[in-house]
C-alpha positions as a Python dict, from the first residue, in 0.01 Angstrom:
ca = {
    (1, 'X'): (0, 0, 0),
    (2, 'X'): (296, -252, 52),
    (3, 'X'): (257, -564, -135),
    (4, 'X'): (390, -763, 144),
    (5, 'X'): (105, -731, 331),
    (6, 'X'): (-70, -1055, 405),
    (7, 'X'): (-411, -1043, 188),
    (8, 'X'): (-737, -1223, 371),
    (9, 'X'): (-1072, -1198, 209),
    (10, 'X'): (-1351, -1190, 446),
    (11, 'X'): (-1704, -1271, 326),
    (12, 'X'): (-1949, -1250, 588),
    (13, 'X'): (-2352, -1170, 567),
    (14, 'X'): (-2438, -996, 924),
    (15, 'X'): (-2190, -805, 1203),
    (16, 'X'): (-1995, -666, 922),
    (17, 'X'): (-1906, -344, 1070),
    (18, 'X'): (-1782, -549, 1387),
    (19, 'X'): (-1611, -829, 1163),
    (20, 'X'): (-1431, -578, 981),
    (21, 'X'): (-1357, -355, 1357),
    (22, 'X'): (-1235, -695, 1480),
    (23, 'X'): (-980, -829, 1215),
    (24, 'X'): (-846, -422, 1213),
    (25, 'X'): (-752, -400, 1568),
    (26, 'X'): (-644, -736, 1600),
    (27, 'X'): (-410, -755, 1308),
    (28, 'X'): (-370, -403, 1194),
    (29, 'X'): (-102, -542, 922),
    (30, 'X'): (-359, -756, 720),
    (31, 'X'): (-497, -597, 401),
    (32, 'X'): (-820, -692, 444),
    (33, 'X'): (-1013, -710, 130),
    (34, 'X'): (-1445, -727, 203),
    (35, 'X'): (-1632, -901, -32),
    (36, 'X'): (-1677, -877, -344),
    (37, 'X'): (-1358, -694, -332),
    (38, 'X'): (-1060, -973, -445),
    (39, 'X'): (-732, -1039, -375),
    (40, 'X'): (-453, -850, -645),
    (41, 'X'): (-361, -1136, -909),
    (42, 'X'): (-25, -1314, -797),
    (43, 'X'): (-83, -1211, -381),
    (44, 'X'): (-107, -1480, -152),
    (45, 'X'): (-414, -1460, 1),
    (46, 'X'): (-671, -1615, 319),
    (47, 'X'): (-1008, -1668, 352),
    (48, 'X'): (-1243, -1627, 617),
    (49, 'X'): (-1592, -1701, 529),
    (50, 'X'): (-1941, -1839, 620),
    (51, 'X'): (-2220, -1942, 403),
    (52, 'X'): (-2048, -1753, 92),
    (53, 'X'): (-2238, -1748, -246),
    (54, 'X'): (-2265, -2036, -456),
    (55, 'X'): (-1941, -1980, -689),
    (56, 'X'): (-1752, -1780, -470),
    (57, 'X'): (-1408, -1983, -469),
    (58, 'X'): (-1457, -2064, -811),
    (59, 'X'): (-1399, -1717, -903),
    (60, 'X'): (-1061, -1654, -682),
    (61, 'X'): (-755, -1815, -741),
    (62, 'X'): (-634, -2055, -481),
    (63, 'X'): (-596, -1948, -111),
    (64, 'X'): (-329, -1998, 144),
    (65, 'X'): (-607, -2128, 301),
    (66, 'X'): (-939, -2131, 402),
    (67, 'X'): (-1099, -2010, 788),
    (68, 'X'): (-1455, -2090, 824),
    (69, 'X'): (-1614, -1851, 1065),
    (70, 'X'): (-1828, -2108, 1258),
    (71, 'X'): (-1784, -2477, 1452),
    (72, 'X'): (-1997, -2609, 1228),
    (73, 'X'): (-1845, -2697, 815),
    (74, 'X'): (-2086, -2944, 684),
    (75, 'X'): (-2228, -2649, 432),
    (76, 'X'): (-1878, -2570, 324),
    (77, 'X'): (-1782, -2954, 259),
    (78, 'X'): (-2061, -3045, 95),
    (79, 'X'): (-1991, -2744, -201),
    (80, 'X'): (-1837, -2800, -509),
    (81, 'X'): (-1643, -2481, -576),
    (82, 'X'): (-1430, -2504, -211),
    (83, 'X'): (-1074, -2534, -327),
    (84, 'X'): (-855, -2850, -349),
    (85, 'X'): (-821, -3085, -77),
    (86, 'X'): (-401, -2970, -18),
    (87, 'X'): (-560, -2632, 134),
    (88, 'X'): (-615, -2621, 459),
    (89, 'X'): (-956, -2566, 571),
    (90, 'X'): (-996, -2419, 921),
    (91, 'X'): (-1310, -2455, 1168),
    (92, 'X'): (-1321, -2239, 1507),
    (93, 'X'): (-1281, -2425, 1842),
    (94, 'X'): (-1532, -2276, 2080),
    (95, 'X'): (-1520, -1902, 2054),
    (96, 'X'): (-1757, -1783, 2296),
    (97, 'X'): (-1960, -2073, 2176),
    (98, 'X'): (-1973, -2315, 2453),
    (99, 'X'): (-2108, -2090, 2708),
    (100, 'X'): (-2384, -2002, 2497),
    (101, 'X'): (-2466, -2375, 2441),
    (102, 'X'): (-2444, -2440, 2766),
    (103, 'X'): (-2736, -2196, 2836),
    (104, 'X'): (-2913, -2369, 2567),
    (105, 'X'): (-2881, -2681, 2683),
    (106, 'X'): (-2944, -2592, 3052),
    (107, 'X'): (-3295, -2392, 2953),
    (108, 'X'): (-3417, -2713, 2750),
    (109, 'X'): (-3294, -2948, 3041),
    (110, 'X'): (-3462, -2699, 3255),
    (111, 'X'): (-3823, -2733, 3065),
    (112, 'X'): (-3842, -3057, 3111),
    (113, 'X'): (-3722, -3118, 3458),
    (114, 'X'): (-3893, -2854, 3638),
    (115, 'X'): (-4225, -2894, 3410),
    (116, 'X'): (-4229, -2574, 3206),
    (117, 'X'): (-4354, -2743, 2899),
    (118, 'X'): (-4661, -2886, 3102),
    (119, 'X'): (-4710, -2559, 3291),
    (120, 'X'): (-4711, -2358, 2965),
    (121, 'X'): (-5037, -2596, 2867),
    (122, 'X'): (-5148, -2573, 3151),
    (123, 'X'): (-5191, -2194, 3148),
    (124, 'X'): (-5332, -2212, 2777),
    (125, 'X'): (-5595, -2426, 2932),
    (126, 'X'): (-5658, -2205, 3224),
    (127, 'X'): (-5570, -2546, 3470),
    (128, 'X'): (-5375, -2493, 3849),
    (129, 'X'): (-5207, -2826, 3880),
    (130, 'X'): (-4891, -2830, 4055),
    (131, 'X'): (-4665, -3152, 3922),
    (132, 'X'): (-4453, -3379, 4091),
    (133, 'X'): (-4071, -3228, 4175),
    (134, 'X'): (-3808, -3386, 4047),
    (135, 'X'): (-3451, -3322, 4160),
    (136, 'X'): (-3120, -3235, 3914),
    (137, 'X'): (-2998, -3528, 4091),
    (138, 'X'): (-3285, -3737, 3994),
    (139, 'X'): (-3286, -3604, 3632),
    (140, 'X'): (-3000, -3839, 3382),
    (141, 'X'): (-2929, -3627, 3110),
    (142, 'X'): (-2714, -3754, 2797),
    (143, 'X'): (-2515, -3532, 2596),
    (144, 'X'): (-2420, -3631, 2232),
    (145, 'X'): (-2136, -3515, 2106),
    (146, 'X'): (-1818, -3437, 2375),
    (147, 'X'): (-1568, -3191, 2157),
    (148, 'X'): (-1465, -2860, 2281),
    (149, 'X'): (-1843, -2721, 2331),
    (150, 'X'): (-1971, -3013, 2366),
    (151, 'X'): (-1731, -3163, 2658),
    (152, 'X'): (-1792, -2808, 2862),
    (153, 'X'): (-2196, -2876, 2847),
    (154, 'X'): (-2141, -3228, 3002),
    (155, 'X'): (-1887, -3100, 3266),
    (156, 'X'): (-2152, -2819, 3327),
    (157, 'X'): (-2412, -2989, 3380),
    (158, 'X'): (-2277, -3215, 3607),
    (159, 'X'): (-2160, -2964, 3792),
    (160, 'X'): (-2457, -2868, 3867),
    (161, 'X'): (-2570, -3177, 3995),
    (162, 'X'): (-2720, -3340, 3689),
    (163, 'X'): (-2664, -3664, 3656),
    (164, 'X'): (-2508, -3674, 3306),
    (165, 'X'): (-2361, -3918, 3091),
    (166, 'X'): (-2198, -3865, 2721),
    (167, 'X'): (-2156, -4001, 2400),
    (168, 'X'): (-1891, -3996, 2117),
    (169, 'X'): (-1783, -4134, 1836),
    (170, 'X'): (-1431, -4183, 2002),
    (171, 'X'): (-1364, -4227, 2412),
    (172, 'X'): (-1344, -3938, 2563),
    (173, 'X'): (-1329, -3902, 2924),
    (174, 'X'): (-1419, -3570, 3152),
    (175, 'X'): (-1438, -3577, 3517),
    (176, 'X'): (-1788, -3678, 3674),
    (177, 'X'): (-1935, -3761, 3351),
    (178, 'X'): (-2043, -4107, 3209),
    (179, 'X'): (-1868, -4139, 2862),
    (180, 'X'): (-1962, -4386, 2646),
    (181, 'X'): (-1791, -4431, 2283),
    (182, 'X'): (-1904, -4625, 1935),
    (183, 'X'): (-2209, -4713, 1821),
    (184, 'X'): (-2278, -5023, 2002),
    (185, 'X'): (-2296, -4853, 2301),
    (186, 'X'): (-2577, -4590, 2202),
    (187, 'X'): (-2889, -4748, 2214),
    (188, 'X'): (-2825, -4850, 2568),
    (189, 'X'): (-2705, -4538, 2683),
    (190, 'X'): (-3055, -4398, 2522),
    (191, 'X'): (-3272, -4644, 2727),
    (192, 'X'): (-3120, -4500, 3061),
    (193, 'X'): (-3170, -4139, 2914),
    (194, 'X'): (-3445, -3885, 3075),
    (195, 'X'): (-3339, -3602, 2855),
    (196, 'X'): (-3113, -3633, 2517),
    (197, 'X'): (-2892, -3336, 2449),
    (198, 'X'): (-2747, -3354, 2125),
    (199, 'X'): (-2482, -3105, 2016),
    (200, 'X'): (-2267, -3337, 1734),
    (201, 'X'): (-2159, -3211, 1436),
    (202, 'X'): (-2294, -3317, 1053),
    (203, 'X'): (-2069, -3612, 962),
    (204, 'X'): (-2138, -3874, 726),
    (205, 'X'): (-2134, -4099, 1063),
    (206, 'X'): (-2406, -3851, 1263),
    (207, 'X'): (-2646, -3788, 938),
    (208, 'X'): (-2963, -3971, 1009),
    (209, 'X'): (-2783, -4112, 1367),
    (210, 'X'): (-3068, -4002, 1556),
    (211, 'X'): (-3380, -4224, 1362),
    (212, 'X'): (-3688, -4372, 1469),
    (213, 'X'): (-3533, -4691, 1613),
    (214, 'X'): (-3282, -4494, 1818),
    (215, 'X'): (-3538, -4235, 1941),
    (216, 'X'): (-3749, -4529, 2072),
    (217, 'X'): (-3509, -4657, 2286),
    (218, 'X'): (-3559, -4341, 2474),
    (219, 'X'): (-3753, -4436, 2801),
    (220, 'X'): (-4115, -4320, 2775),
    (221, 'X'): (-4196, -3900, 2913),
    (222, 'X'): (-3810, -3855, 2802),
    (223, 'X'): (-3712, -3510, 2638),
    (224, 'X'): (-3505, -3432, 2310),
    (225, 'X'): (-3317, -3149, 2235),
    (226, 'X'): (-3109, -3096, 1877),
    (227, 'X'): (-2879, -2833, 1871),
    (228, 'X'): (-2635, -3007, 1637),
    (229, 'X'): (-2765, -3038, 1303),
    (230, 'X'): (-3101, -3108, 1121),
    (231, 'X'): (-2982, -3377, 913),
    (232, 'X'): (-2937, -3598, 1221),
    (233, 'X'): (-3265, -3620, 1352),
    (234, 'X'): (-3579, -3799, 1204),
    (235, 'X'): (-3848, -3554, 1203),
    (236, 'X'): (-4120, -3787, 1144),
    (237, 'X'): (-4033, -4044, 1376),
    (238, 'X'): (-4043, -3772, 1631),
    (239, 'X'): (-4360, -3645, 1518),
    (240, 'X'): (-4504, -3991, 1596),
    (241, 'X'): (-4292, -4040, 1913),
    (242, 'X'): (-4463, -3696, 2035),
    (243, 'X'): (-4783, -3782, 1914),
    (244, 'X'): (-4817, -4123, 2099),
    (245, 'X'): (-4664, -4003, 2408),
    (246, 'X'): (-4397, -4186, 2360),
    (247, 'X'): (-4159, -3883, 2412),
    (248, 'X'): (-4257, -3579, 2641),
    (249, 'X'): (-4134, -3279, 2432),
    (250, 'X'): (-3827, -3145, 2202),
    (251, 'X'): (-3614, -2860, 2166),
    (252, 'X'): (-3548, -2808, 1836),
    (253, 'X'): (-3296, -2524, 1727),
    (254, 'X'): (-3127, -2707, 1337),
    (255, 'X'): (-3361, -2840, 1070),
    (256, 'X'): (-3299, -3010, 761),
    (257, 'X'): (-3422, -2719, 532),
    (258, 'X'): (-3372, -2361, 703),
    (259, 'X'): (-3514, -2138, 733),
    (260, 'X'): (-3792, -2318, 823),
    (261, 'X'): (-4105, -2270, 600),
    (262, 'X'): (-4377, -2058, 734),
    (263, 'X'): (-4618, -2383, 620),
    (264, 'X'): (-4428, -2623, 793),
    (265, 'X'): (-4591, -2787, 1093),
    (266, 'X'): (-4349, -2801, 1302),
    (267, 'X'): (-4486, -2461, 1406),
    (268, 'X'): (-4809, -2569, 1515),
    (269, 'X'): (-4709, -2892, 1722),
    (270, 'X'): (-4794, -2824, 2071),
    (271, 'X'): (-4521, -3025, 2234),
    (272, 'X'): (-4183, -2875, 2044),
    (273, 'X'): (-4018, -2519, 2126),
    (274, 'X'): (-3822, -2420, 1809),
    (275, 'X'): (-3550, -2145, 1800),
    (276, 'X'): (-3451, -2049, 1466),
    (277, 'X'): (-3014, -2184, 1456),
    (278, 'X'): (-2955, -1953, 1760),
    (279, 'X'): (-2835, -2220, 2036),
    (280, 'X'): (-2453, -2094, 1980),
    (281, 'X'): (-2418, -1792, 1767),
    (282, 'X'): (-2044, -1701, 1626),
    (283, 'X'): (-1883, -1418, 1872),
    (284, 'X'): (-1700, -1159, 1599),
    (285, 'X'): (-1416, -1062, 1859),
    (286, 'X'): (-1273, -1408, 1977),
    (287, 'X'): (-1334, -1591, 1659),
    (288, 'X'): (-1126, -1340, 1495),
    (289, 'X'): (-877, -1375, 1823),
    (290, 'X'): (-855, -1763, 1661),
    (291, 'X'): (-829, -1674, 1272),
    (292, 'X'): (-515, -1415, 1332),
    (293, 'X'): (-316, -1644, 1592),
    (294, 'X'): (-383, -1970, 1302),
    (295, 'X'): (-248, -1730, 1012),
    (296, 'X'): (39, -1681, 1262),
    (297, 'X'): (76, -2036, 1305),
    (298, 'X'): (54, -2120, 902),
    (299, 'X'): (352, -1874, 874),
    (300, 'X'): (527, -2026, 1127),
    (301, 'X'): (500, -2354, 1017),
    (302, 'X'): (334, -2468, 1387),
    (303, 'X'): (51, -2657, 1371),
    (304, 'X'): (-288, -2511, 1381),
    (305, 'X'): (-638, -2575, 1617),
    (306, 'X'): (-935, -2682, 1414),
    (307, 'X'): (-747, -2802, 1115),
    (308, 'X'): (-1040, -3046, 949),
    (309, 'X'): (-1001, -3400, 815),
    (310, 'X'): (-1232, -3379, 514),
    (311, 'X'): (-1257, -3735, 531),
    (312, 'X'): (-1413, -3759, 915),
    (313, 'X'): (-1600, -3422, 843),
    (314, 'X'): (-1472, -3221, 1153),
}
């Protein structure tokens, strides 16, 4: 086996077979190296991971640089084995992930506007009540969080005749949707909200963004749903939001701890659907698309897409 092969270790839990199927077809002149296998001592090497084991890069010399196989890299920043700042750590923009939040987002918007959460007690209750209608039109959803996926859930939804509006840390601006930008301009944007989508990543400026005073600005009978992260969303404030009738219902796909405990209550609440972290899973064939063209790029000496600023957390 040449030594000039380019070396990328690939550590991966689930889809192996296709992971492996993927990388070989699309790069057929890597020497890929499955884990626990490692990297020959002295050979530059890559990594593409998610979720390794705890100590994984501690026991591999330093890569080229490092490809984390999801959008999401909160769990990767917050370890304390991932190599030095100088290496570039890599996140995946989109692929196939936005279309599959968009479903997401569009079933949970869909709940709520056309009464599926009331019907579904309803039937448990054996009770024929037809409820009001209420138009897309008529329906102002807000979508938190306007990046790659979460820019093409906006523009969706307003294509479909929602009327939507959108948040971000930073303007933004897409065509027939509402942006807003900063955090003075949240809690308003939350009073003229019906249903909340949010979809933003784990920053230290989204942890804890969504809290009880925030999720009271919501108008009363609106709907949450979390895709984004757990950490960003006060549980207990929703639990008494819910329980008041302050809010409708939630969605709720992330959570702080997961999986989530068999014990926990949030199983039992009658007003929240939970999916276990399935809004947007990671697509084996295009993600691998984006890791071969960026180790192209690094070789190159182009500039790469989803190169993250440890310091903004994205």
């Amino acid at each position: 086996m040449s030594s000039n092969r380019r070396v990328l270790c690939l550590c991966v839990s689930d889809q192996i077979e296709s992971w492996c199927a993927s990388f070989k077809k699309m790069a057929p002149d890597l020497d890929l190296r499955l884990w626990p296998e490692a990297p020959d001592a002295g050979r530059p090497f890559y990594v593409a991971a998610w979720n390794p084991p705890p100590g994984f890069f501690s026991g591999l010399p330093a890569p080229k640089a490092v490809f984390a196989l999801g959008a999401g890299i909160d769990r990767l920043l917050k370890r304390d084995d991932l190599p030095v700042p100088e290496i570039p750590l890599i996140r995946l923009i989109d692929a196939g992930m936005a279309q599959q939040m968009v479903e997401y987002a569009l079933a949970g918007v869909l709940r709520f506007q056309r009464n599926l959460d009331l019907y579904e007690s309803q039937q448990a209750a054996g009770h024929w009540q037809p409820q009001p209608a209420r138009s897309a039109a008529d329906t102002r959803v807000t979508v938190l969080g306007l990046g790659r996926i979460g820019g093409v859930v906006a523009t969706t939804l307003t294509a479909l005749g929602y009327h939507v509006s959108g948040w971000s840390r930073q303007a933004a601006q897409l065509s027939g949707v509402d942006c807003r930008a900063g955090a003075e301009a949240l809690e308003g944007l939350l009073g003229e909200t019906d249903i909340l989508v949010n979809i933003l990543p784990s920053t230290p400026a989204t942890r804890g963004l969504l809290n009880r005073s925030r999720l009271s600005c919501l108008p009363v009978g609106a709907g949450v749903i979390n895709a984004g992260r757990g950490d960003q969303l006060d549980l207990g404030a929703l639990f008494d939001l819910l329980d008041t009738g302050h809010l409708r219902g939630a969605v709720l796909d992330v959570f702080p701890e997961e999986p989530l405990r068999d014990d926990s209550s949030l199983w039992r609440h009658p007003k929240l659907l939970i999916t276990p972290h399935v809004a947007a899973n990671t697509l084996p064939e295009p993600s691998v698309r984006q890791v071969v063209e960026n180790i192209r790029r690094l070789e190159a000496g182009e500039p790469v897409e989803g190169l993250v600023d440890r310091q903004l957390g994205y």
